[in-house]
N, C-alpha and C positions, 0 to 999 in steps of 0.2 A: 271460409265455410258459409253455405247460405241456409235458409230454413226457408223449406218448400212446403206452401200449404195446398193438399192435394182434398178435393171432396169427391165421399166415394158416394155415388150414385149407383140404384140396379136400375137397371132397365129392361122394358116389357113387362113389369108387370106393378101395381099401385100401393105393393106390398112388402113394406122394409124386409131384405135376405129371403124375399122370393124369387126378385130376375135373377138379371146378370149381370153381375158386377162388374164396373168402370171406374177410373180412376180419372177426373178431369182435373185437369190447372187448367185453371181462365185465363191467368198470364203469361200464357207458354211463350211468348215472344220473347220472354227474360233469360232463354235456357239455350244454352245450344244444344249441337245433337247428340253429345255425348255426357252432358247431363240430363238430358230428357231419358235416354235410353239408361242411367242413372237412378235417374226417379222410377219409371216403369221398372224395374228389377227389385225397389225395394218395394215397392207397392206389390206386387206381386201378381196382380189380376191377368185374365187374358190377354186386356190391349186398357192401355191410359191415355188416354187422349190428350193436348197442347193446343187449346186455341190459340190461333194468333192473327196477327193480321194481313193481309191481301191484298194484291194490284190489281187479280185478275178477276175476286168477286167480291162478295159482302163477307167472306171470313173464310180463313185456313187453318184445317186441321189436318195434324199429324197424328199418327197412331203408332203405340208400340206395344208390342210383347216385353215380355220379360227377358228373352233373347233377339228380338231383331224390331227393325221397323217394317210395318203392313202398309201396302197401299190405301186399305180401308179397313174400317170396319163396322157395321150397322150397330151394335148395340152401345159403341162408345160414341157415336154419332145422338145415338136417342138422349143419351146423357151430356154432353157436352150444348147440346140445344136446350136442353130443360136447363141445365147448370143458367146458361147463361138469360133463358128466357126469364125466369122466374129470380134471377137478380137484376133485372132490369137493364141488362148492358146489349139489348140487341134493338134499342130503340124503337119498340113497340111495332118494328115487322113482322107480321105475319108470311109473308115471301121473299125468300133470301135463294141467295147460291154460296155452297161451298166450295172453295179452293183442296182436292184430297190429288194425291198420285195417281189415283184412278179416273182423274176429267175435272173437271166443274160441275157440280151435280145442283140439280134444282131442291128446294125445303120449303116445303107449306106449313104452317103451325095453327091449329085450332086451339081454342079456349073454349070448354065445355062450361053450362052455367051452372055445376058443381065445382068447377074452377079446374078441371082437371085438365091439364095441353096433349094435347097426341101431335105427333109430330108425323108427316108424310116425308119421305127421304125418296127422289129418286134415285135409280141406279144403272150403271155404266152399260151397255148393250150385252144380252146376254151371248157368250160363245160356249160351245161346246167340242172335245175331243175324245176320239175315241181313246179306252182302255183296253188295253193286250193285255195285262201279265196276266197271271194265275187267279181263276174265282176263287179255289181251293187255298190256296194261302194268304187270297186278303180274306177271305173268311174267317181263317185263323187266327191274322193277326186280330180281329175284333175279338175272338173268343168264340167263335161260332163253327161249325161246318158249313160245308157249301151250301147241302140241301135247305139251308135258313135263306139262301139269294133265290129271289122272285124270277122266278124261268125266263118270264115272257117280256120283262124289260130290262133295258139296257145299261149296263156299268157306264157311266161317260165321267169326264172332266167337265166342269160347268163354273162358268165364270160369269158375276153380275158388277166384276171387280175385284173380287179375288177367288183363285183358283182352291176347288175341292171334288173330291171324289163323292161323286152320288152314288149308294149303292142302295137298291132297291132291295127291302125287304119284304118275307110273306107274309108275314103279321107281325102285330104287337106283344105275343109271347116270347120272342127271341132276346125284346128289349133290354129286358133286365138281366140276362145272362150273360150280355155281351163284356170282357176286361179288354180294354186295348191294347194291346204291346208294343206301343210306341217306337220302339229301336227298330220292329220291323221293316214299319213302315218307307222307310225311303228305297229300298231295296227290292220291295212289290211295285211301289210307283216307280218305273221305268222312267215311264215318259214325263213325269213331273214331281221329281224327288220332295219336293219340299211342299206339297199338296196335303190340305189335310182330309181328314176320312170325312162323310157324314151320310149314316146309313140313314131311313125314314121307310115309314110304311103309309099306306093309306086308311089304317085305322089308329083311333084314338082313345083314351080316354075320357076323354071330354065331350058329350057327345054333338057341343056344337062344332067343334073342333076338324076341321078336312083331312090332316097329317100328323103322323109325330115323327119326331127325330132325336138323335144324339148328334154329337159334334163332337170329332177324336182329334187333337189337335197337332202340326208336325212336328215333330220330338227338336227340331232347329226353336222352336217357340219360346219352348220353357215351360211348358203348361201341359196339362194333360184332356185336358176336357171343358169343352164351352157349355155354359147352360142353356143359353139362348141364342142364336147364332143368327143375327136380322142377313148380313150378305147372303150366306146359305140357302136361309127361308127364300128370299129373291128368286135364287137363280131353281128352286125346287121349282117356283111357279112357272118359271119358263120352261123348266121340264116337262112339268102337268102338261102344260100346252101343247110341248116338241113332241114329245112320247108316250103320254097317257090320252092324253085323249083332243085331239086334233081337231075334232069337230064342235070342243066345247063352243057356246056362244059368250063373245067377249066382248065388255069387259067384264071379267070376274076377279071375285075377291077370294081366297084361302084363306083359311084359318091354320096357322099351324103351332102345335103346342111342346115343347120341350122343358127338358130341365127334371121333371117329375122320376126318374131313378135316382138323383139327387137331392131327391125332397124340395127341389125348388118347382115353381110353377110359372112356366113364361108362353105369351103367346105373340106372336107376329101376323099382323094383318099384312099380305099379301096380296096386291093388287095387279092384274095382268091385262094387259090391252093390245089391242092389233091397231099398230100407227103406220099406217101405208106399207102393210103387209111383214111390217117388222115388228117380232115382240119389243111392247115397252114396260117394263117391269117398277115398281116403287112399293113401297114398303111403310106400312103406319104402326106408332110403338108409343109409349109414354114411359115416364121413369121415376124414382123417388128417393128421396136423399135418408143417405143412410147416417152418414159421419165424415167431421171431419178429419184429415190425417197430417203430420206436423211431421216432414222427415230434416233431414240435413244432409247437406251433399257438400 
């Protein structure tokens, strides 16, 4: 029997059980994969994150749900770079690369002279596919009728590293009535059963704020719902670009705010640039430690 000391971190926002909770062990090198995927089960968060160490860059992280391992995921990324910055084990880099399933990704890290770190995360080239099934019954499965899906833009698949369904809403009145029904879901995704939902509008809350969004997560996860969703936010921006509005001037930044039907408040600075005619999408977040967790495996 071992005893796993896990610190739970939220990330995106500066405010103890306002982001989005992650689960990091610094020492994830100590664990195989069927105890990491162990520990994430009891931890219970979205995705917990396993640093360890790397041939290919300055550090490799795994990521798991409660039911499976993710190629990535943004906001266990914001927490796993805080974890380790602010204990001093990243040797005072401010520019590293990670080792994920999804590539080698670049990481910038600032130090605000409040003392506070944001972390810039690039992310994997965005792709997109189209969706067939039914508006009328992914509508439902969120808890909505159709007439709530935005006419004049597009349902797609969109990937910044990991695959989710974008569905455009008309406004931000829909938000809070939305329940997901999880069991649905793999049965409207045709084309990509194991995708998870995440509806967004382009009004806010907040009103510096560009988007809001929810995040329905695939019932394969173990989870039902992200607060803050940094991949997601990503590949929104290369949406903005793709299908909102194509003429913007780049580079621009998005603000986009989630988590607030759960009484949490999370925001993801979303950055989108034109790099030789191809979007290049990265993503800035901070995070703050909540507690630590003591399991046994």
């Amino acid at each position: 029997m071992k005893i796993v000391t896990v610190h739970h971190y939220d990330a995106f926002s500066t405010i103890p059980n306002k982001g989005n909770p992650a689960g990091v062990v610094v020492e994830g090198h100590q664990y195989s994969e069927v105890e990491m995927q162990d520990i994430a089960k009891q931890v219970g968060f979205n995705e917990t994150a396993f640093a360890q160490k790397s041939d290919k860059a300055d550090l490799r992280i795994r990521y798991f749900t409660p039911g499976h391992e993710v190629n990535l995921c943004g906001h266990a990324t914001m927490a796993t770079l805080y974890a380790l910055k602010t204990k001093g084990l990243l040797e005072d880099k401010l520019q590293l690369t990670i080792e994920t399933k999804a590539g080698i990704l670049p990481i910038e890290i600032k130090e605000q002279q409040a003392g506070q770190i944001y972390i810039t995360m690039q992310h994997a080239m965005p792709q997109f596919e189209a969706f067939n099934g039914s508006k009328s019954k992914l509508a439902q499965s969120i808890g909505l009728l159709e007439e709530a899906i935005h006419p004049e833009l597009p349902i797609v698949y969109g990937s910044t590293g990991i695959w989710t369904l974008l569905i455009p809403i008309k406004n931000l009145s829909y938000f809070e009535k939305m329940t997901p029904q999880s069991a649905d879901f793999p049965a409207i995704l045709e084309e990509m059963p194991k995708a998870s939902l995440h509806p967004f509008c382009l009004e806010a809350i907040d009103k510096n704020a560009d988007m809001h969004a929810r995040h329905f997560s695939s019932p394969y996860s173990g989870t039902i719902e992200d607060i803050a969703t940094g991949t997601a936010s990503g590949v929104m921006g290369a949406y903005f670009a793709e299908y909102i509005d194509r003429q913007a001037q780049l580079p621009k930044t998005l603000i986009v705010e989630q988590g607030q039907e759960l009484g949490k408040d999370g925001r993801v600075h979303v950055h989108v640039k034109n790099d030789e005619g191809k979007l290049n999408i990265s993503i800035t977040g901070t995070a703050v430690h909540v507690k630590e967790l003591k399991l046994q495996i």
